[in-house]
N, C-alpha and C positions, 0 to 999 in steps of 0.2 A: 134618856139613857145616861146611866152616870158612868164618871170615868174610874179607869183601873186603877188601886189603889199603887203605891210605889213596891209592896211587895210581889205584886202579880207581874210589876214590869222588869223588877230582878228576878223572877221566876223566867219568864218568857227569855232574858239575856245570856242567864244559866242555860236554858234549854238549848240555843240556838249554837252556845258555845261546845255543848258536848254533842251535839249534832254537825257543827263543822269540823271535827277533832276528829269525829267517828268518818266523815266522808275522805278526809284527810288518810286518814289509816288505809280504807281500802281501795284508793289508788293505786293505779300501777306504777310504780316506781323506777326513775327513769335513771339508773346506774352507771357509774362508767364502768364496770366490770360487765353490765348484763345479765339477763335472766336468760333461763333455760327456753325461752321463747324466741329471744335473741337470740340466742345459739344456733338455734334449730333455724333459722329465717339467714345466719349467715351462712349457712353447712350449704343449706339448698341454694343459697347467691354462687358459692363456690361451685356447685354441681352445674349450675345453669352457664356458667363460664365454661366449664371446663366442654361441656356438650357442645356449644357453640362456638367455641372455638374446633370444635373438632369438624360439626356438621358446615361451619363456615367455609372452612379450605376444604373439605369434598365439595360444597356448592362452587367453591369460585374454579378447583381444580378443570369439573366438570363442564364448567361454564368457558373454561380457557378449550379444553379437550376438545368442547363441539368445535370451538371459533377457529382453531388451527390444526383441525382433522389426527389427530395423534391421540389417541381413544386413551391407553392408560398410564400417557406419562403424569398431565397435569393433575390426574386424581390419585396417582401417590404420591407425589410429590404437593400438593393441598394437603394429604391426608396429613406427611408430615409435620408441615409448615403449621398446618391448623392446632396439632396437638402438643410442638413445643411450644405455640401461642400463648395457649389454654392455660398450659403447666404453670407456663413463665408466669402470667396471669393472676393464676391462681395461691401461686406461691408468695405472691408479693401480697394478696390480700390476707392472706391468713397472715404473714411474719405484720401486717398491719392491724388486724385485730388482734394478734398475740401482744402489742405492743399497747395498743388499746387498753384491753384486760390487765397487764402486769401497772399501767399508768392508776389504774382503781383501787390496788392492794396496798 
């Protein structure tokens, strides 16, 4: 077997260059501003706080309710507490991804 001449092995180093140039291009791109994917995965972060914070203090209200016989004080008062939680929460993630976003422009 004879060996590849030096043009076939500039051919081959060409190839492999516009083959890693081309994988390069369609990676996902990892931004500080974010994509519309990002977005959409922080929206639903937010939404899952806000729900959990709210379904938290009905559980813990509830949990307080049974243990100290007083059926609907601690589940309004969870309900409350859970959903300034959430808010408070919530609000400080997004003013953190606004801050995020505006750091990428």
């Amino acid at each position: 077997m004879s060996q590849p001449d030096d043009t076939s092995q500039e051919a081959l180093k060409r190839l492999q260059n516009r083959l890693d140039t081309l994988t390069a291009e369609r990676k996902p791109k990892d931004s500080v501003g974010g994509t519309a994917e990002s977005g959409v995965g922080e929206g639903y972060r937010l939404l899952g706080e806000v729900i959990g914070g709210v379904f938290g203090g009905l559980g813990l209200g509830y949990v307080l309710d049974r243990l100290a016989h007083t059926t609907p004080l601690f589940i309004v008062v969870g309900l409350l507490l859970g959903t300034a939680a959430s808010a408070f929460t919530a609000m400080r993630s997004a003013n953190k991804a606004a801050r995020t976003a505006k750091k990428g422009d």
